[in-house]
C-alpha positions in Angstrom: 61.6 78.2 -148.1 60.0 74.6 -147.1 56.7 76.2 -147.9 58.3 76.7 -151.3 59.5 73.5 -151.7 56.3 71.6 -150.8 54.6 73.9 -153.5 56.8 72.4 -155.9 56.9 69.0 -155.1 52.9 69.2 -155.2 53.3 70.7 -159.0 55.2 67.5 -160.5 53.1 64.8 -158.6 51.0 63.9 -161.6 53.8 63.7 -163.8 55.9 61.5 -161.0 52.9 59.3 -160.6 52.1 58.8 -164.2 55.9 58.4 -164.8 56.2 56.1 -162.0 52.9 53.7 -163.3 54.5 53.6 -167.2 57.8 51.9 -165.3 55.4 49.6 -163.4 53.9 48.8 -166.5 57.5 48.3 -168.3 59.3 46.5 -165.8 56.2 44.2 -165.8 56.2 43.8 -170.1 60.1 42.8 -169.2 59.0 40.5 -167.4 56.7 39.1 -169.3 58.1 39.6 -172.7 59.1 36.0 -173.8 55.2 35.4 -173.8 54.1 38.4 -176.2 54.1 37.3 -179.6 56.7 38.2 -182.2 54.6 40.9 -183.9 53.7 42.6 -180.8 57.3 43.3 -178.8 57.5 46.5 -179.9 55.0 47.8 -177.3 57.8 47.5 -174.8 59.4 50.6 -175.6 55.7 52.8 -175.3 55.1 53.0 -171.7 59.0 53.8 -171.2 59.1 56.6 -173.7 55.9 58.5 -172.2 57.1 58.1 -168.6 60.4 59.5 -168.9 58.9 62.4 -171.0 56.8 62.8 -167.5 59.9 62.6 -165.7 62.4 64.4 -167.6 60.2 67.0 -170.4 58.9 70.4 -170.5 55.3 68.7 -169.9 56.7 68.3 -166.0 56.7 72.0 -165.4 53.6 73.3 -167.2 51.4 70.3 -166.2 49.6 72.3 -163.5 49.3 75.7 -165.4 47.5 74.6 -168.4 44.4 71.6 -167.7 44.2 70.4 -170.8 47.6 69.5 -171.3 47.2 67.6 -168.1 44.3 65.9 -169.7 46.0 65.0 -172.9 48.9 63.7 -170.8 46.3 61.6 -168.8 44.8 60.0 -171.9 48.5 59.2 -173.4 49.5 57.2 -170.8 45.8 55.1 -170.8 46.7 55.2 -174.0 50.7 54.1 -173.9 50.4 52.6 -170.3 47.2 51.5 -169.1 46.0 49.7 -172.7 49.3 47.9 -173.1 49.6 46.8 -169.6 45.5 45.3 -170.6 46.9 43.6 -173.5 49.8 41.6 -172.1 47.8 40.9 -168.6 45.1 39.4 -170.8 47.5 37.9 -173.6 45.2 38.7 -176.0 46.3 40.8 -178.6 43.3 41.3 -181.3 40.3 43.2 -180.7 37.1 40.7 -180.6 35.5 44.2 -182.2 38.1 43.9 -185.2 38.4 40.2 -186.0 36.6 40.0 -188.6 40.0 40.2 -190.3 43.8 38.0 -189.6 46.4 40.5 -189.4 50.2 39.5 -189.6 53.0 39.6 -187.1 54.1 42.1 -190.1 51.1 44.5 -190.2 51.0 44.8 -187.0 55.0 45.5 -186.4 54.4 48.4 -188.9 51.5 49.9 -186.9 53.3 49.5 -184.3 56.4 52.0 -185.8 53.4 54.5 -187.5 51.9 54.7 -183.7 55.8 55.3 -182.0 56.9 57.5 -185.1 53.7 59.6 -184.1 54.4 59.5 -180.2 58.0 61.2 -181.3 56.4 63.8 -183.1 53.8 64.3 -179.9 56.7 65.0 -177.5 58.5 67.1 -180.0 55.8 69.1 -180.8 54.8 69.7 -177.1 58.7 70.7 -176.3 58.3 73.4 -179.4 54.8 74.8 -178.3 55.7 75.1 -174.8 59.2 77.0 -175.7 57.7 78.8 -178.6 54.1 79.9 -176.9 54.3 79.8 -173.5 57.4 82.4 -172.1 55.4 84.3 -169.2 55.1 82.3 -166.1 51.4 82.0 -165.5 49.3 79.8 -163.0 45.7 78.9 -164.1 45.1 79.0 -160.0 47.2 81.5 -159.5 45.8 84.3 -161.7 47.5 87.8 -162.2 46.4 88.9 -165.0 43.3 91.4 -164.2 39.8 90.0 -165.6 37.7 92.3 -166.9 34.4 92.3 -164.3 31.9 94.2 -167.1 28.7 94.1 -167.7 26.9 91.5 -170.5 25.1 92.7 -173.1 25.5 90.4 -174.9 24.8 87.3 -173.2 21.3 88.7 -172.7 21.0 88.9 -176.1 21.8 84.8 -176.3 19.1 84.2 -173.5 16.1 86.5 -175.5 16.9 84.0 -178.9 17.2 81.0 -176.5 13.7 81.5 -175.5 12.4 82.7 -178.4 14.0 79.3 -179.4 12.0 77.6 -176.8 8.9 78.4 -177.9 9.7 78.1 -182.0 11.1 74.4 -181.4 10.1 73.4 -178.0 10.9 70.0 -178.9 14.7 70.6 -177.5 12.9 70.4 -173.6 12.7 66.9 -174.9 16.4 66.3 -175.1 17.3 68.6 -171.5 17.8 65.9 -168.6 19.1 67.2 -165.2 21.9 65.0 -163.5 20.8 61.7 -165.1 19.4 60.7 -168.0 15.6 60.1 -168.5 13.7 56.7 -170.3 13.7 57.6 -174.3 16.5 60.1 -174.2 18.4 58.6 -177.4 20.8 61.6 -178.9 21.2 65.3 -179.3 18.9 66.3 -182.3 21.0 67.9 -184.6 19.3 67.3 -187.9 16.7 70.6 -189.0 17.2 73.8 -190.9 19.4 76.1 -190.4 17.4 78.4 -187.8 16.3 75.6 -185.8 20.1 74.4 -185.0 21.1 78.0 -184.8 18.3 78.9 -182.5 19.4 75.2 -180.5 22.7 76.5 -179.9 20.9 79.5 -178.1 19.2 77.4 -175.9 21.7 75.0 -175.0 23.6 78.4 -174.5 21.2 80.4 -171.9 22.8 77.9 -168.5 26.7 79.1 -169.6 25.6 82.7 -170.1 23.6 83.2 -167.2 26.6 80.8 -165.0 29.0 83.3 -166.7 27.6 86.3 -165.8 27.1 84.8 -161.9 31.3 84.7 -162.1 31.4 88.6 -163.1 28.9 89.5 -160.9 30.7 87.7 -157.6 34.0 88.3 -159.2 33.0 92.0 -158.9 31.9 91.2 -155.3 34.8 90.0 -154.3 37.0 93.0 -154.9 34.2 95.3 -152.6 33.5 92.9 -150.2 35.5 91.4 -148.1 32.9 88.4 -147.3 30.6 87.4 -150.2 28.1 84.8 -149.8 29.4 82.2 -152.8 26.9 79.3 -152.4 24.2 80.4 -154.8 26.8 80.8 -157.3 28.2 76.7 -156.7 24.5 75.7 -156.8 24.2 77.1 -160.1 27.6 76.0 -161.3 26.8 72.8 -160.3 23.6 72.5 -162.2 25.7 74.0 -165.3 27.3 70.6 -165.0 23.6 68.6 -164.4 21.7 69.7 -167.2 22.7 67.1 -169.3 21.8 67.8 -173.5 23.7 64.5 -175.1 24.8 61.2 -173.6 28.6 61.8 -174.6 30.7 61.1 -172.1 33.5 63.1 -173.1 31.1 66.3 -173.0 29.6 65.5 -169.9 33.1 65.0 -168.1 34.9 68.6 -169.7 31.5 70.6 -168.8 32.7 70.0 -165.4 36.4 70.2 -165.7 35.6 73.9 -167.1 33.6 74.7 -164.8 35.4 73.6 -162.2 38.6 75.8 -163.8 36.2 79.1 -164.0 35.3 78.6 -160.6 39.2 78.6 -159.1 40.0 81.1 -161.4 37.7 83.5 -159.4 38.0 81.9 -155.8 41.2 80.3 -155.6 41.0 79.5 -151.8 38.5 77.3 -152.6 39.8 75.0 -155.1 40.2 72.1 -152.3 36.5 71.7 -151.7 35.3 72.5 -154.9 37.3 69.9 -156.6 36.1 67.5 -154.4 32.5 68.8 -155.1 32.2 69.0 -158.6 34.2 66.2 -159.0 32.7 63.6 -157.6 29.5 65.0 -158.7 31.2 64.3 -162.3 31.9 60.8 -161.8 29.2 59.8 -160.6 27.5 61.3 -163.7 29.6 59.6 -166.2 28.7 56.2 -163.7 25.0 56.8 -164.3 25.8 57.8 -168.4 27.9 54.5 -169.2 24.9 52.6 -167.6 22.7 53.9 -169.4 24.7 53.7 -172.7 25.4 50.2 -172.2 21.8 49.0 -170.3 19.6 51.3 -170.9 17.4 52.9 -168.5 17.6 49.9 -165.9 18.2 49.8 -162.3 21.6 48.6 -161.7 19.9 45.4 -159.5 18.5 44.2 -162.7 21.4 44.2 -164.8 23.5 41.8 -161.8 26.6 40.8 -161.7 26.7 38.4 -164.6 25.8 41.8 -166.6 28.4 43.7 -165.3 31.1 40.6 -166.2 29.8 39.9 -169.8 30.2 43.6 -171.0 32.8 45.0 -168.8 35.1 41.5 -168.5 38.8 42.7 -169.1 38.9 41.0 -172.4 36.0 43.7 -173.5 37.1 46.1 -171.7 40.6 46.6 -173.4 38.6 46.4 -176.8 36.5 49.1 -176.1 39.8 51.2 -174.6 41.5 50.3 -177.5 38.4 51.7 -179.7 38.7 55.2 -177.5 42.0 55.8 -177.1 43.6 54.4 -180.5 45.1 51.4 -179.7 47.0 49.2 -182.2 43.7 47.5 -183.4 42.3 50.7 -184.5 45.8 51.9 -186.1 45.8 49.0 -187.7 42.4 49.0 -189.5 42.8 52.0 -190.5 46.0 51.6 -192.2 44.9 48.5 -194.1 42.0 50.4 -195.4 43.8 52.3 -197.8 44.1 49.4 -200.6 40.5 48.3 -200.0 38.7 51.7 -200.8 39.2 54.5 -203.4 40.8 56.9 -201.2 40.8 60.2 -203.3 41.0 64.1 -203.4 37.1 63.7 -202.9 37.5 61.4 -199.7 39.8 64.0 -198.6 37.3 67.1 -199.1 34.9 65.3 -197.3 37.2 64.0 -194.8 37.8 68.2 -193.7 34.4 69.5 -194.1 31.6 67.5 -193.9 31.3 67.4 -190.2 31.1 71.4 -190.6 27.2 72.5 -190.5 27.8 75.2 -193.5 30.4 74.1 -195.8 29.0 70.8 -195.6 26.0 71.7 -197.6 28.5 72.4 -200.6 29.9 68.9 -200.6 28.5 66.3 -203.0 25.7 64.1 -202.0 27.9 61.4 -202.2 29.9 62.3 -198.8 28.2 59.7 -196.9 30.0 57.0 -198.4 33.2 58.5 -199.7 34.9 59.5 -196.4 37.3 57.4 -194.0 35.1 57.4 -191.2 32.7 55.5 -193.4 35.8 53.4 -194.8 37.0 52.6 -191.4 33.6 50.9 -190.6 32.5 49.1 -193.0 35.9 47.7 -193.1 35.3 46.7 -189.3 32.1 45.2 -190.1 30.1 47.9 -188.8 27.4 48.3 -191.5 25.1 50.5 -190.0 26.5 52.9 -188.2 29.8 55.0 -188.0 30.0 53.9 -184.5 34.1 53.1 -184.6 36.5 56.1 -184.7 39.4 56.0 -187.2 42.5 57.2 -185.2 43.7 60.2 -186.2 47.1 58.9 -187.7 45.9 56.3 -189.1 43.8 58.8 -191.6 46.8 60.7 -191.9 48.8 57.9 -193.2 45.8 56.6 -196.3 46.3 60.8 -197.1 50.0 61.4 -196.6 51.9 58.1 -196.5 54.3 57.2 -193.7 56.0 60.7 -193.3 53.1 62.9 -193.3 50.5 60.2 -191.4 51.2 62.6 -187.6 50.1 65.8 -189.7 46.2 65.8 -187.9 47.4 64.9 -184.4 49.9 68.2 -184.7 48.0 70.2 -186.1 45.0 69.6 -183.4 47.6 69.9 -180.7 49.1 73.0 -182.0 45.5 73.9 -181.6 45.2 72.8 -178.6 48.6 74.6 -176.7 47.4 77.7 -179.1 43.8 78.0 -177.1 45.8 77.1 -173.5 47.4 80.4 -174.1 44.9 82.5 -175.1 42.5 81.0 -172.0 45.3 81.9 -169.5 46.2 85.5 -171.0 42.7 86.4 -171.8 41.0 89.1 -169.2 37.5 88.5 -170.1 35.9 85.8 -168.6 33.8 84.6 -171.5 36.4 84.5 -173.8 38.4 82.2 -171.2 35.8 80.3 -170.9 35.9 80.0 -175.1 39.4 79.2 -174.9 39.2 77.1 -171.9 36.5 74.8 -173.7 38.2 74.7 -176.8 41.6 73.5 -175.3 39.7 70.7 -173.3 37.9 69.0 -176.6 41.2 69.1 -178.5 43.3 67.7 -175.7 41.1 64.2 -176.5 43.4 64.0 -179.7 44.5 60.6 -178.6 41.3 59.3 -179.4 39.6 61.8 -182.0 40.4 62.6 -185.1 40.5 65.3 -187.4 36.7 65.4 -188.6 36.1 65.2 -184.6 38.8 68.3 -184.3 36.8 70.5 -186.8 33.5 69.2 -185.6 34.2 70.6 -182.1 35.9 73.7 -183.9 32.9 74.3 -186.1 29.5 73.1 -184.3 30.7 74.3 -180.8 33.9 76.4 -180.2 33.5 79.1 -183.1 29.4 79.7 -182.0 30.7 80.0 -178.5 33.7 82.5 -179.2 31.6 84.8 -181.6 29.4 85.0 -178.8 32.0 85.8 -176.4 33.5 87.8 -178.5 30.5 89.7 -179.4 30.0 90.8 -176.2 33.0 92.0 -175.3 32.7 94.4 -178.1 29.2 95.4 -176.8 31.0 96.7 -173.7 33.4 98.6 -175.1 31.3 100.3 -177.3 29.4 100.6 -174.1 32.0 101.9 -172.5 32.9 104.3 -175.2 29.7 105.8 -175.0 29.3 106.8 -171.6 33.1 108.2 -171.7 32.2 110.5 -174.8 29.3 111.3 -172.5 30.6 112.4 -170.1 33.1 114.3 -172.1 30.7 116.1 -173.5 28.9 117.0 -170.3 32.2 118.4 -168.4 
């Protein structure tokens, strides 16, 4: 019974933590509240909302059996907590990156209600998904479901074009870097025709196959054996996560979380040490990637302390939160867009599909400066780049008005709970895996958007589940076969 007990206690301590930190954070706005301007009170009521949904919602129980829900909860409260605590410690409400315009005590009273009218429609939406999708009571850790331990055609099929690949356009070595990142690595190529990026995505796909079909193999293994040698299989797993292809953080930091998930799926028992294994191996990656993002390929004795201060000072550091996470600057910008630029049924064509690598091709040229991610930053004063993300209600709102602005960020999390279920009901581990991946880009709604959503949907997750996919119909035909076979022979 106490053994019971403790079991659930240990379920609900994220959620009493993060609940715990957002009243922190609130009884400490109280207390500083006759200080915070006039058009900036209303983020008072933010970290109070998202901590009693911790303490009180759905969220509380299912936490724990579905990881990226856990991640998207995380990134609400840096987003509801951690970013409004910044702004009233540092009294500083406006963005250095997004002064290049005077905002009102109005304007920014009115993001303020779009960004808590779409934090209501979050929580309701979560509450629906979770009563309407999730009715079995499953445990990512604790996994009854039987996996399907086959054989993998077709992933051997992914690692013959991922060579053949290599040698066609062996200019992709130049972008592999194991664990950290090497001097001239700048971005993932992804410009070329259409066999070179298809032929890519077999290369960049030959470490999950061949990881993937480790798990079958040992999860085979397991059910024979009573002691299996496992270390091989966390050496590769671990350099999974080291070959590094891009320097996105976000990537970087789910590579791990997934395989971290695949790995407990098939030895539970060890989910303790592997944890602290593969993550810590993960942070100190992202360490080494936001130093290099931000110096360069530098030793960290170089850049000194005075380096450190001048780009990571609080002041800058709540920008660049704000930037990632969708704080009231970005809302903001992005709302006050719409009556600078002629948003159209054009801007919205290209705002669904030009991140996709087919239907793009069909848009008109003139894409590249008729969308709101292009809108978004020249309005910013970023003139060269789209380096600036519009939040993803804030592109709602210049498409659908108040009312319709929190249409991306449900959809995208419908997605999101959609893919949880399928990665915890499917038996096959490469389609897990698909799912898995899928639910953990989407969960980073809180600071994406919806030509991020169908970029990751497009570019990553549907190549991945065709090929998942494809090879578990490969085995059953397989399987088939040999049946009729023998059949036929008896």
């Amino acid at each position: 019974m106490n053994k019971i007990k403790k079991t659930g206690m240990r379920r609900y301590i994220l959620t009493n933590i993060i609940a715990a930190l957002s009243f922190i954070i609130f009884i400490y706005i109280c207390i500083n509240y006759n200080s915070i301007p006039q058009g900036h009170r209303a983020i008072i009521i933010f970290p109070f909302i998202w901590g009693a949904y911790n303490l009180f919602g759905s969220i509380r129980k299912w936490i724990f059996r579905a990881p990226s829900l856990a991640l998207f909860d995380l990134l609400c409260f840096i987003r509801y907590g951690v970013l409004i605590f910044l702004l009233v410690l540092n009294n500083n409400y406006s963005s250095a990156r997004f002064s290049v315009h005077v905002n009102s005590d109005e304007d920014y009273l009115f993001a303020y209600e779009l960004m808590l009218y779409e934090l209501i429609v979050i929580i309701i939406t979560i509450e629906l998904c979770i009563k309407l999708m999730f009715k079995s009571n499953i445990s990512v850790y604790k996994q009854n479901i039987p996996i399907n331990k086959g054989s993998c055609p077709g992933y051997l099929l992914v690692v013959l074009l991922g060579i053949a690949g290599l040698f066609l356009f062996p200019k992709y070595l130049d972008n592999m870097n194991i664990f950290s990142v090497k001097s001239g690595f700048e971005k993932e190529v992804i410009q070329g025709s259409f066999l070179s990026l298809t032929l890519g995505y077999f290369i960049k796909s030959i470490q999950i196959v061949i990881f993937l079909s480790l798990l079958k193999y040992y999860a085979r293994r397991q059910s024979r054996y009573k002691h299996v040698n496992k270390w091989p299989l966390f050496f590769f797993a671990f350099l999974n996560c080291a070959i590094i292809w891009n320097t996105n953080r976000t990537t970087l930091l789910i590579n791990v979380i997934l395989t971290l998930i695949m790995l407990i799926y098939i030895f539970p028992e060890y989910k303790k040490e592997m944890t602290f294994l593969f993550g810590g191996a993960g942070i100190i990656m992202v360490i080494l990637m936001t130093l290099y993002r931000s110096f360069g390929i530098v030793s960290v004795a170089k850049v000194g302390t005075s380096g450190f201060t001048s780009i990571y000072g609080l002041n800058v550091f709540s920008s660049y939160l704000g930037e990632y996470v969708s704080g009231p600057d970005s809302v903001l910008s992005g709302i006050q867009i719409k009556n600078l630029y002629p948003v159209n049924f054009d801007t919205f064509m290209n705002d669904m599909f030009m991140s996709t690598n087919v239907i793009s091709k069909f848009l008109s040229p003139s894409f590249v400066h008729n969308n709101t991610a292009y809108f978004f930053n020249q309005y910013c004063g970023f003139h060269v780049t789209n380096s600036v993300i519009i939040p993803s209600v804030s592109e709602g709102y210049l498409f659908f008005g108040f009312l319709g602005a929190p249409i991306f960020t449900v959809i995208t999390l419908i997605i999101m709970m959609f893919s949880e279920k399928k990665a915890l009901t499917s038996r096959d581990i490469g389609l897990k895996y698909a799912w898995n991946y899928n639910a953990l880009f989407i969960s980073g709604i809180p600071g994406a958007n919806w030509m991020l959503s169908m970029m990751y949907l497009s570019m990553y997750f549907l190549p991945l589940y065709l090929i998942m996919k494809f090879n578990v119909i490969l085995y059953k035909t397989k399987k088939r076969s040999i049946s009729k076979y023998k059949c036929y022979n008896e």
